[in-house]
Each structure stands twice: as structure tokens, then as C-alpha cells.
C-alpha positions as CSV (number, residue, x, y, z in Angstrom):
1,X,23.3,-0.2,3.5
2,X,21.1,2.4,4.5
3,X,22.5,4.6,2.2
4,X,20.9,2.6,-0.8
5,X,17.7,1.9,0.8
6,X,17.0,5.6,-0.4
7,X,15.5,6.3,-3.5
8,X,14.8,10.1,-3.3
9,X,19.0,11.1,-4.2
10,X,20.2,11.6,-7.5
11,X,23.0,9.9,-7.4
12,X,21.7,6.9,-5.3
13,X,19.6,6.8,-8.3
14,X,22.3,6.4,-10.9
15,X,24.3,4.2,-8.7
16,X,21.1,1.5,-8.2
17,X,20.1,1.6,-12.2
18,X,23.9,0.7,-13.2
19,X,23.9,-2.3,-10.1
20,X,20.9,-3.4,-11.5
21,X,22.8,-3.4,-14.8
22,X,25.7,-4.6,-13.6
23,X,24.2,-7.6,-11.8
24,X,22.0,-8.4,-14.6
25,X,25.2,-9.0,-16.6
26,X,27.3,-11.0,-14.2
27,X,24.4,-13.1,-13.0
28,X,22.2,-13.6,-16.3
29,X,19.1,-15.4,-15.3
30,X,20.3,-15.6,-11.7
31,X,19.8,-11.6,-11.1
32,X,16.8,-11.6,-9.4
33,X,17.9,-11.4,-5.7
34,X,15.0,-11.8,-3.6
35,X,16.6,-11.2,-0.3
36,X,18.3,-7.7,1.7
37,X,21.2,-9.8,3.1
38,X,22.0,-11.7,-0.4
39,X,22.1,-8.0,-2.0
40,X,24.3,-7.3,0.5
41,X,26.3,-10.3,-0.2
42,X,26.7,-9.2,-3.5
43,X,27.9,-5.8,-2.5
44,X,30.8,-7.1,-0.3
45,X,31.8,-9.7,-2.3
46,X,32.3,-7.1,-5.4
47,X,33.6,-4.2,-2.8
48,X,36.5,-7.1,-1.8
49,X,36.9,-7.5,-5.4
50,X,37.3,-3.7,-6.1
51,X,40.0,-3.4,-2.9
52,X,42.0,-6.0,-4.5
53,X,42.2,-4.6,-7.6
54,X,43.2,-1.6,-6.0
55,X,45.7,-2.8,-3.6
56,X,47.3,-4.3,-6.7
57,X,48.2,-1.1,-8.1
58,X,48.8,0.7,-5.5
59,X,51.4,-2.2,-4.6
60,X,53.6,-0.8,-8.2
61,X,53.4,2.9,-6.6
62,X,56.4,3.8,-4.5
63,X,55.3,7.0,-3.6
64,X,52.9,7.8,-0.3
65,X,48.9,8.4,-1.4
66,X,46.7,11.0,0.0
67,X,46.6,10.8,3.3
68,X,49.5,8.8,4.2
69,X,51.5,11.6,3.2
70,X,50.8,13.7,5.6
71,X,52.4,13.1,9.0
72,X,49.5,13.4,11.2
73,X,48.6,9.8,9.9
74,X,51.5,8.1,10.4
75,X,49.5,5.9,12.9
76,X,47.2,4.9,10.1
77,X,49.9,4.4,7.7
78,X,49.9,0.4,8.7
79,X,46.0,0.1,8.0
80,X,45.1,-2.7,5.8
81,X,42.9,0.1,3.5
82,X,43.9,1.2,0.4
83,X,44.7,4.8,0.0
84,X,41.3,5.6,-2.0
85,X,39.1,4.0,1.1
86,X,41.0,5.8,3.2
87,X,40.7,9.4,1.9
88,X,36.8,8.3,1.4
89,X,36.4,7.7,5.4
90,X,38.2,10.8,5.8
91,X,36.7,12.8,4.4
92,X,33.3,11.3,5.4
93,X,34.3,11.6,8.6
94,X,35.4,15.5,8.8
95,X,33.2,17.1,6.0
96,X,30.3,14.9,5.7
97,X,30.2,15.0,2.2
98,X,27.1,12.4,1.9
99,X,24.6,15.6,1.4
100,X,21.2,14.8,1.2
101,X,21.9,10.8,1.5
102,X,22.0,11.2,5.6
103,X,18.4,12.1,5.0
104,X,17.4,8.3,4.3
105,X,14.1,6.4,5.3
106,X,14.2,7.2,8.6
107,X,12.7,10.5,8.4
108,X,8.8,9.4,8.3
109,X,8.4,10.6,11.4
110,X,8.8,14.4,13.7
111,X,8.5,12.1,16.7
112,X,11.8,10.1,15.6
113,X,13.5,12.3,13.2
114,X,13.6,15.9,12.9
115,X,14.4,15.9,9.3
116,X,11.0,14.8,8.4
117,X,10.4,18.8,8.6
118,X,11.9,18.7,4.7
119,X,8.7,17.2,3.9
120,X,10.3,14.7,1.0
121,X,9.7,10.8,1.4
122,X,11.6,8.3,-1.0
123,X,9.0,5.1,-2.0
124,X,11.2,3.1,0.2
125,X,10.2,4.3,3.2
126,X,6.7,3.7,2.4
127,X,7.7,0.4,1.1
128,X,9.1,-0.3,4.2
129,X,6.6,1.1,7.1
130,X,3.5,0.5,5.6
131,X,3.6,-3.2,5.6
132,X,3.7,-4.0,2.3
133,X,6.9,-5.5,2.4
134,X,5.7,-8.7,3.7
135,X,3.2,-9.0,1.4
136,X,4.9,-8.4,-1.9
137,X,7.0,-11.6,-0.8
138,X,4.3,-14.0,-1.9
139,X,3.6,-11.7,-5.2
140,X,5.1,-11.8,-8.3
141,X,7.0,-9.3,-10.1
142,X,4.7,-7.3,-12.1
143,X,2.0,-7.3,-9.0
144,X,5.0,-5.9,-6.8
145,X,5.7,-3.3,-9.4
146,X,2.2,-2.4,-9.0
147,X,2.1,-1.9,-4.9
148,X,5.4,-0.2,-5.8
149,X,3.3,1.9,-7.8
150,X,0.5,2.3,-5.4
151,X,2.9,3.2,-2.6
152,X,4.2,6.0,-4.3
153,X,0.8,7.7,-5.2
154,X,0.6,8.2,-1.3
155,X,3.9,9.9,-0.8
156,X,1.6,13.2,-1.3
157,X,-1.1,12.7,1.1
158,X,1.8,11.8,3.7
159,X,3.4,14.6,2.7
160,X,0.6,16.9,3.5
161,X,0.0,14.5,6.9
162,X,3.5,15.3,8.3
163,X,2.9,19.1,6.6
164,X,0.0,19.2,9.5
165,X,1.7,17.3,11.9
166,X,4.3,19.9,12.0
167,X,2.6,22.9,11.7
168,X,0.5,22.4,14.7
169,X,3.2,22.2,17.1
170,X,5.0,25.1,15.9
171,X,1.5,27.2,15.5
172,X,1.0,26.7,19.3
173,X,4.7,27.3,19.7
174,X,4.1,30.7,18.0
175,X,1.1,31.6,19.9
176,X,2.9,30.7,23.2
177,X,5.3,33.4,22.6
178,X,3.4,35.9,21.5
179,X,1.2,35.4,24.7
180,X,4.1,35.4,27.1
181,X,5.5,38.7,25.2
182,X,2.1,40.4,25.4
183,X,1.6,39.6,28.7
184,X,5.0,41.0,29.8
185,X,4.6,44.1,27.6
186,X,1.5,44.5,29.4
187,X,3.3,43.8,33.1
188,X,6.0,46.7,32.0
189,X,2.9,49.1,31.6
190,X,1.6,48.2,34.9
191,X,4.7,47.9,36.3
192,X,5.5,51.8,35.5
193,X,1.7,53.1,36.2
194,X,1.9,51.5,39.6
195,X,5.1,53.1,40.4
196,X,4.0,56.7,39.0
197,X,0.7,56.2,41.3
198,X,3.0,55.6,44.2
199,X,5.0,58.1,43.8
200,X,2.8,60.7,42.9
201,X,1.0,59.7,46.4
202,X,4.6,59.8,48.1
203,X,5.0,63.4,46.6
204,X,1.3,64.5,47.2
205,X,2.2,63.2,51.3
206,X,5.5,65.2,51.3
207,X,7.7,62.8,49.6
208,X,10.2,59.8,51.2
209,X,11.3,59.9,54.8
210,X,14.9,60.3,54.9
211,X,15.3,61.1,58.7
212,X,13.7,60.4,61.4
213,X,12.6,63.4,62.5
214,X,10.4,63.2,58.8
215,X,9.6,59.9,59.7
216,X,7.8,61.0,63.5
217,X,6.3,63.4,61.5
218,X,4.6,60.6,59.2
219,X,3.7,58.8,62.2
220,X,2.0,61.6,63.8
221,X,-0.3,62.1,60.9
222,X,-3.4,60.9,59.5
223,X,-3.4,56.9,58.2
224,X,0.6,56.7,59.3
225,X,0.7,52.8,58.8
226,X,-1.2,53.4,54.9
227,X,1.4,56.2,54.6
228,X,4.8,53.7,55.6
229,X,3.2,50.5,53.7
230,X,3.0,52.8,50.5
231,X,7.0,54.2,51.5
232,X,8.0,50.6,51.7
233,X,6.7,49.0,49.0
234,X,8.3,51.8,46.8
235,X,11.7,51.6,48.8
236,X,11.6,47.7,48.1
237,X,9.9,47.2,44.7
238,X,11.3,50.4,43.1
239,X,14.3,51.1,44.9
240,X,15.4,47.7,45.6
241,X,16.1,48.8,49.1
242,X,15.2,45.7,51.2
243,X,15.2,47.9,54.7
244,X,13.8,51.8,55.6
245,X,17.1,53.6,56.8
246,X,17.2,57.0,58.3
247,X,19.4,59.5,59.6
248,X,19.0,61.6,62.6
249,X,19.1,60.9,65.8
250,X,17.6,58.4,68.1
């Protein structure tokens, strides 16, 4: 039923102006249903008709029809469907064929559905979540005609509402990233410039201590502990080494 509480596809379209044709020919002056389930009513009753009149020619087939010839639906083969309802749920099932008619009224909001990105609103969904349905009740048909109408003039301005709505989030979004990118293009840079300063000191001082005998001789000089903090931190930032080893003897 969802699926013709839309009025934004084409072929949802076409398929309510003949019902409303149809109807107004089997009912006459009874057509005017005023009520979702007795629409709905109508719909099964004419849907059990339909299956019927199906079942009844399928009964003069002997062949197998669509998918009951295939073996991998032998277990469906006893299902009470007829073989055109059955290839339809198939089909429905594997390829969604339904297009833009999953999109229905449900897509007013970001918060609730994502599809509301697509920007496009049908005048049922305003109908429906703005209220007015309640009040067209007690109105007749020309002044519901008119909300109608009125609701539909506002499909823009919601349209430009959920246009904002969504283009905040996805502005900050953006900015967010391009922070966090700067910011570690920016760490890289340190990143190398503090390892070039260390190891341009390291050099200027003689270079890494690989023995111990290089390592007294570190010691022995001027500022040893400023000397081994600066051999460390490049051991342990730059060349991952988490201890100082030496050879030599001790």
C-alpha cells in the first residue's frame, strides 16, 4: 500500500488515474471512498478477483509456467500462487525491479531516511506529515482539492529546507577532512625537519654510538646526558629501536 501512497512515479501515476477510472465505473455514485482501509478493501477484493481469473486459465495449461519449470523451485511448485504472482515476487525479490517506487513518502526526512538526499517530495508526503489530513476530513471536495493544492506549492521551499539540511552536515564533513589532512601534512614536515635537526646534531657530535668504547667516549664529554637523550630519541622515534645496544666489551 505504500507503494500507491506515492505520487511522484510515473507509472504510480498511470496506475492511480485508471483506478480512479476503474472505480468510478464499477461503483457509479458509490466511488468516493473516503477511507485508507476501504481503498484497500477494494484493492484486495479486485486482486482476488484477478487471481481467480488467472488460476482459471492456467488450470487449461498442462505445461509448467515460469518458474515452476525450473527445478530449483520444486519446493514452491505446491504454492497456492498463480505462476504470474509468482515470477512478480521473484523477481521483486532478486532484482528489485520497483525503481524509484522504493523511494515512497518516507523520505521527508535525512534523520529517518537517507534517500531524502534526492531532494524530490511527492504531495503525499506533505499531505500526510503536515497535518492536514485530519483536517481535510471535515471539508468537502473542492476545499480539499484546494489544500491539495496548497500543499504542493510548498514542496519547493521543503525542498530547498532539506537542500540546507543536508549540505551543512556534509560542509563540516568536508572541512573536517581537509583539517585532519592539513594537519597531518603538516606533522610529516615536522616529523622530517625534526629528524634532519637530530641527526645533523648526531653527526655534528660524531655520529651514533655503536660500541661501547664510543659510548665512554660520549660520556666523558661535554653535556653526555643532552648527548644520549638526543641518541635515544632518534634510536626510538626514527629507528624504531626500543633499547641502545652496543658492541664491545664490558
Amino acid at each position: 500500500m505504500m507503494c500507491l501512497m506515492s505520487d511522484r512515479d510515473a507509472n504510480m501515476k498511470l496506475f492511480n488515474k485508471k483506478m480512479l477510472q476503474y472505480t468510478r465505473d464499477l461503483l457509479g455514485s458509490d466511488s468516493t471512498i473516503e477511507f485508507l482501509h476501504c481503498n484497500a478493501h477494494f484493492l484486495v477484493a479486485m486482486a482476488d478477483a484477478t487471481e481467480k481469473g488467472l488460476k482459471y486459465q492456467e488450470s487449461a495449461i498442462v505445461e509448467k509456467l515460469g518458474r515452476d519449470k525450473n527445478s530449483a523451485f520444486h519446493r514452491f511448485s505446491s504454492c497456492n500462487e498463480t505462476a504470474v504472482c509468482k515470477i512478480i515476487r521473484t523477481a521483486s525479490d532478486v532484482f528489485g525491479p520497483r525503481g524509484e517506487r522504493l523511494f515512497g513518502d518516507l523520505d521527508y526526512s535525512m534523520v529517518k531516511r537517507r534517500t531524502a538526499s534526492i531532494y524530490l517530495h511527492s504531495t503525499v508526503n506533505m499531505w500526510k506529515h503536515n497535518g492536514t489530513t485530519t483536517i481535510s476530513k471535515i471539508k468537502s471536495s473542492s476545499e480539499r482539492r484546494a489544500i491539495l493544492e496548497s500543499a504542493k506549492k510548498n514542496a519547493k521551499k521543503l525542498k530547498l529546507k532539506n537542500k540546507a539540511a543536508v549540505k551543512a552536515p556534509r560542509d563540516a564533513v568536508k572541512r573536517k577532512t581537509e583539517l585532519n589532512e592539513r594537519k597531518k601534512k603538516e606533522k610529516e614536515i615536522d616529523d622530517k625537519d625534526r629528524q634532519a635537526a637530530l641527526l645533523t646534531y648526531l653527526l655534528s657530535q660524531g655520529g651514533l654510538c655503536h660500541t661501547k668504547e664510543e659510548l665512554d667516549a660520549l660520556m666523558s664529554g661535554p653535556q653526555p646526558l643532552q648527548r644520549l637523550k638526543v641518541e635515544m630519541r632518534f634510536r626510538k622515534y626514527y629507528m624504531k629501536a626500543s633499547e641502545l645496544r652496543l658492541t664491545g666489551k664490558f
